[in-house]
C-alpha positions as CSV (number, residue, x, y, z in Angstrom):
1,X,-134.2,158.7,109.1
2,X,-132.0,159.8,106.5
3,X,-130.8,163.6,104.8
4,X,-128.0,165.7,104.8
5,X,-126.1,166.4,107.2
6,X,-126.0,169.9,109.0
7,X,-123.5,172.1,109.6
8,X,-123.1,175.5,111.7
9,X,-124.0,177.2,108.3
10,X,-127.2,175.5,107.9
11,X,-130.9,178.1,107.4
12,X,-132.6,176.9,110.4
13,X,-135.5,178.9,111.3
14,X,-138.7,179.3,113.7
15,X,-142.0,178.9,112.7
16,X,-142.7,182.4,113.0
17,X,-139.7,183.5,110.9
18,X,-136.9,184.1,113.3
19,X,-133.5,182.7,112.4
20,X,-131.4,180.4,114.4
21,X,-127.8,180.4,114.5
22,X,-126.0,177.7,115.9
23,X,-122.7,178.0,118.5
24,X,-120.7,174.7,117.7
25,X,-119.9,172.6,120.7
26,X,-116.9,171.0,118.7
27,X,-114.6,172.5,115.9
28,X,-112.7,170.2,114.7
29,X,-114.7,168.1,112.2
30,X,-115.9,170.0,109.2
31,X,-118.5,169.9,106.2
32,X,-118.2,172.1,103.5
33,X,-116.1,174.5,105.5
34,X,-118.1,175.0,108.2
35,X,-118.1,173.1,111.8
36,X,-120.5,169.7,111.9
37,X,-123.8,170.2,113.9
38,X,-124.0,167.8,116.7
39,X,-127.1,168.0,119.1
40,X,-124.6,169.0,121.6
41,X,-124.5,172.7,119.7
42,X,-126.3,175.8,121.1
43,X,-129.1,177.1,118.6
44,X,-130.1,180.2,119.8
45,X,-133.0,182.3,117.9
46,X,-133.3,186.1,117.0
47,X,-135.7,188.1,115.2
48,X,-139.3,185.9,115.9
49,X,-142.1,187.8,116.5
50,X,-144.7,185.0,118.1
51,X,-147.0,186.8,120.4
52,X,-150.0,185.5,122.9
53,X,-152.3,187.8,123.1
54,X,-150.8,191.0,124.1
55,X,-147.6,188.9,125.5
56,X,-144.6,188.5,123.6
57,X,-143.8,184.9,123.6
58,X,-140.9,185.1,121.0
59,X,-138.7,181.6,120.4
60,X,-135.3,181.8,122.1
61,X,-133.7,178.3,121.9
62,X,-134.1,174.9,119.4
63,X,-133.7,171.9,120.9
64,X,-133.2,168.7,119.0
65,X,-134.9,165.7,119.9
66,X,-134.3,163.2,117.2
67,X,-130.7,163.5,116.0
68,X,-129.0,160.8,114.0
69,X,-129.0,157.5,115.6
70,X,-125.9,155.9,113.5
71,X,-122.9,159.0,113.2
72,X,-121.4,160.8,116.2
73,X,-119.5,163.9,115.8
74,X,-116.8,163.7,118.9
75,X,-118.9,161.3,121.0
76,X,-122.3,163.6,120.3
77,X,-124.9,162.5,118.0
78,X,-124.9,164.2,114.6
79,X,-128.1,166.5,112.7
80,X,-129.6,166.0,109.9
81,X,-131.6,167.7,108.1
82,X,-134.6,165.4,108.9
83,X,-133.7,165.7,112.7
84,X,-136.7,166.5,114.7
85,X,-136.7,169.7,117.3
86,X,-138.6,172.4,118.9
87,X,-138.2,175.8,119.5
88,X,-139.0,177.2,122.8
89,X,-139.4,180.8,124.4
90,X,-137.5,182.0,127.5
91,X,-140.2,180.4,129.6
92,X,-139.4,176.9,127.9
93,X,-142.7,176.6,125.9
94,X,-142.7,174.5,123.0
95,X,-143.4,177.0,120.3
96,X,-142.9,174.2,117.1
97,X,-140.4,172.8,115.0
98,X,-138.5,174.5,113.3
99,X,-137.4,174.3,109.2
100,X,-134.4,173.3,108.3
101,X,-134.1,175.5,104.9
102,X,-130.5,175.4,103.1
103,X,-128.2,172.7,104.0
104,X,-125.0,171.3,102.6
105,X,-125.4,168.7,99.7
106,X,-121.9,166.7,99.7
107,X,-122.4,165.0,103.1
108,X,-125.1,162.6,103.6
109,X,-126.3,160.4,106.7
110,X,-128.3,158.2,108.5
């Protein structure tokens, strides 16, 4: 798996349209001005409106399951913007991946 590299400024959203915004676990190595994403980073999501029925089952958290195997950001796998993840609601249901939208183009991986 190969693609460009995320960073904390990365469009990541749910499937439903809500936006994820990533809290960096690490600082110190950049791309393009912005903090690397590492799997080790908290994406938390706001604004999805997914209901079940007449429960509101909105996507909270994206977890990434299929980082870069080949570059660590300060010991913790890097993301890619091929990386595989799922969203989940606050009662840790799998809601679907999530689409990596706008990325930045100078830093590419494996």
């Amino acid at each position: 798996m190969s693609g460009n590299n995320l960073n904390t400024a990365a469009t990541v959203m749910c499937p439903h349209g809500g936006q994820a915004s990533a809290q960096p676990a690490q600082s110190r190595v950049v791309a393009v001005g912005s903090p690397a994403a590492t799997v080790a980073d908290l994406y938390t999501v706001t604004g999805c409106p997914f209901t079940v029925g007449t429960k509101p089952q909105p996507c909270v958290t994206v977890r990434w399951t299929g980082p870069s195997a080949r570059i660590r950001v300060n010991g913790s796998p890097a993301l890619l913007q091929s990386s595989r993840a799922l969203c989940h609601s606050a009662e840790q249901a799998p809601q679907g991946p999530p689409s990596v939208t706008v990325v930045q183009q100078r830093v590419v991986g494996s």
